[in-house]
C-alpha positions in Angstrom: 0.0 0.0 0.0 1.3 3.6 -1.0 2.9 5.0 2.4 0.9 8.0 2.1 -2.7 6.5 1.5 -1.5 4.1 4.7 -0.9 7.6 6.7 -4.2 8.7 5.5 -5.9 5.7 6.5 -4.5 5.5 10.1 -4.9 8.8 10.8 -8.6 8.6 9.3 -9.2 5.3 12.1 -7.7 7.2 14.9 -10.0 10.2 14.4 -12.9 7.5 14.4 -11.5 5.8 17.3 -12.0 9.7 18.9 -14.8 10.5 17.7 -16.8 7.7 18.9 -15.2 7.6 22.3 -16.9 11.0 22.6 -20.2 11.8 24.7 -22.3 14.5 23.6 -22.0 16.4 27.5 -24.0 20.2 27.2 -22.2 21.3 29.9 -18.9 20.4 27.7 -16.6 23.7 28.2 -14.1 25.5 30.4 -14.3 25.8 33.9 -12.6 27.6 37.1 -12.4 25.4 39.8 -12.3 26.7 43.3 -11.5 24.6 46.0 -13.7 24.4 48.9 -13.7 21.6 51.4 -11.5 18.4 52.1 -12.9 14.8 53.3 -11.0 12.6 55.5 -12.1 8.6 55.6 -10.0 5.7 57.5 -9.1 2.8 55.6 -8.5 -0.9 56.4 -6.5 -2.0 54.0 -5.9 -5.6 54.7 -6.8 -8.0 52.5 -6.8 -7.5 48.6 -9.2 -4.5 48.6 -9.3 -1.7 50.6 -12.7 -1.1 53.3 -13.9 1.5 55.6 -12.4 1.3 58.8 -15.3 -0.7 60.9 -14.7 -1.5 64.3 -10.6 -2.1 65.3 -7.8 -1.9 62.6 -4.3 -3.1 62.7 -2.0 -0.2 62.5 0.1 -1.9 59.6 -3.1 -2.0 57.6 -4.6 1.5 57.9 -4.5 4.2 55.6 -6.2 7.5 55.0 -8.4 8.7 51.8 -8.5 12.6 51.7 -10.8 14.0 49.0 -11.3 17.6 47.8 -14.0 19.1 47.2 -14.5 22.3 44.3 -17.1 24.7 43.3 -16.6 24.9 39.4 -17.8 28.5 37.3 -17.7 27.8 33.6 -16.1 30.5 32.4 -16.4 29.7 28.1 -18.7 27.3 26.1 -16.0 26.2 23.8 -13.2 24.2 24.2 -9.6 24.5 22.7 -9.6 22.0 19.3 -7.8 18.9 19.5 -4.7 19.2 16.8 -5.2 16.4 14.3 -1.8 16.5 12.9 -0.4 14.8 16.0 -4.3 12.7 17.2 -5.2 14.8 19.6 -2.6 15.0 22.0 0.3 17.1 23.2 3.4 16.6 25.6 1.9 17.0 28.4 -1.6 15.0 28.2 -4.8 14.2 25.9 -6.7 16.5 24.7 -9.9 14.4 25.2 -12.9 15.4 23.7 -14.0 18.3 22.2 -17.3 18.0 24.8 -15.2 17.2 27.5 -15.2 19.3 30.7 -11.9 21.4 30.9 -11.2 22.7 34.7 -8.6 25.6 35.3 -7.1 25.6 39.0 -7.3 28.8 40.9 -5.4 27.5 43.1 -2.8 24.4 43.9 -2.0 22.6 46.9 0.9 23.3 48.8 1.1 21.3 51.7 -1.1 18.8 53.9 -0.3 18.0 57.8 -1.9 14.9 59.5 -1.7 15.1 63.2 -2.9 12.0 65.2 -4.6 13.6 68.3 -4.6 11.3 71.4 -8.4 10.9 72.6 -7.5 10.4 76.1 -4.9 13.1 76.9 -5.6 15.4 73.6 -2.0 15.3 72.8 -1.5 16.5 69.4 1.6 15.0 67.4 2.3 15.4 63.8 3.0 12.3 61.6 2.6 13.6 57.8 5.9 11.8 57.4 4.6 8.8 58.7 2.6 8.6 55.9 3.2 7.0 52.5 1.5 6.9 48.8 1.5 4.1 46.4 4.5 5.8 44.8 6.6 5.1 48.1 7.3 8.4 48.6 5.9 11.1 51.3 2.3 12.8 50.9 4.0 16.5 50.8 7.5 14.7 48.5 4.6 13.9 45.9 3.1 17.1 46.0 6.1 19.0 45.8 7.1 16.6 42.7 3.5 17.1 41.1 3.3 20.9 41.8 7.0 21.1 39.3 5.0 19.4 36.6 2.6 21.4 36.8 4.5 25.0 37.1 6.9 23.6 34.4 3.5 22.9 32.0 2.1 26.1 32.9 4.9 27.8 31.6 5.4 25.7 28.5 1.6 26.2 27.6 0.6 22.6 27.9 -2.5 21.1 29.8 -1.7 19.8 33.3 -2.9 17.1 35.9 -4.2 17.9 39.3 -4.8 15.1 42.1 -8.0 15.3 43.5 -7.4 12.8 45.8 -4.9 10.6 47.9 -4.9 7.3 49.7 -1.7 7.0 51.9 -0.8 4.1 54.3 0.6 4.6 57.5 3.8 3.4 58.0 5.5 2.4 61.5 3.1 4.1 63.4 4.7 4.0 66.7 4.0 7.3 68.0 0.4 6.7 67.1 -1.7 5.8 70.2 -4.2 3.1 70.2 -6.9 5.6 70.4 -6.8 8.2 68.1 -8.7 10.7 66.2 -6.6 11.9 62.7 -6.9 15.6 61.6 -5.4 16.5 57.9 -5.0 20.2 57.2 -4.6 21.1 54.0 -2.8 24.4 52.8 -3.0 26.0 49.2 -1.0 28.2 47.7 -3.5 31.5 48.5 -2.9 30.7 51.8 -6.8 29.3 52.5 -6.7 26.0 54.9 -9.0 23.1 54.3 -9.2 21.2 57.6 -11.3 17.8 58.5 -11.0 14.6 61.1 -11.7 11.1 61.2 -13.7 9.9 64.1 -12.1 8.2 66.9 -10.1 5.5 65.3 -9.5 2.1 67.4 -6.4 0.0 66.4 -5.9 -3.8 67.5 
């Protein structure tokens, strides 16, 4: 086959390939996100899949889920057009499609402190280090890594990836008393806090 009409004809299927993955979504567009509140759930994650902390937990198998929560303003109807000549997609990520939802951040996490408060004596003792995502590293040495990415995509004009969520396993956990309650406080960039708490937590 001439290598031109085989060019032709594979970027024809991958533009059908896109085109049907799309959903028609009316409230397809651009959006400013605003952050506004953080949810903190204990885990238990023994076993092969992870389940809400019920009862006592072992201390090697708990982890925490914090979630955030935005108020989005659509700001434009349109979004920016895929470029064809490369499928769609640019260094940084997909495009998606042309209906999808686009968010941009007003904001960008900075940092996030767990402190394990000690129900019987209220003793307050920070352990954000003490805590560890799937990518073995730190909660805060993943942010600070994701937050270059996205500064060094900003400035190259090239869409970026925000996390809207972590699950972290605690690790050790030594100076964590048998009864605890766990507060996460989360700082942006604006300086704004987002702070929550699980209830009391009971380990085994």
């Amino acid at each position: 086959m001439n290598k031109k009409i085989a060019s032709l004809l594979a970027l024809f299927i991958a533009q059908v390939i896109y085109s049907s993955c799309c959903k028609q979504d009316s409230n397809g567009g651009v959006y400013e996100r605003s952050f506004k509140s953080v949810s903190v759930q204990a885990w238990n994650t023994l076993g092969f899949q992870n389940k809400i902390v019920e009862g006592t937990v072992p201390k090697f198998a708990f982890g925490l889920g914090i979630d955030f929560q935005f108020e989005d303003r659509q700001i434009s109807f349109n979004n920016p057009k895929s470029n064809v000549g490369s499928f769609g997609f640019n260094n940084a990520m997909a495009l998606g499609c042309a209906r999808d939802r686009i968010f941009k951040y007003n904001d960008l996490v900075d940092s996030i402190e767990i402190v394990v408060i000690d129900v019987f004596n209220d003793t307050r003792t920070n352990i954000s280090k003490d805590f560890y995502t799937s990518k073995n590293t730190t909660i805060n040495e993943q942010i600070i890594s994701e937050s270059m990415t996205i500064l060094q995509n900003i400035g190259n004009n090239q869409r970026y990836y925000v996390t809207t969520n972590y699950l972290v396993d605690l690790v050790g956990g030594d100076n964590v008393p048998d009864s605890a309650i766990f507060e996460v406080t989360v700082y942006l960039r604006s300086g704004m806090t987002l702070t929550n708490r699980t209830k009391q937590i009971d380990f085994s």
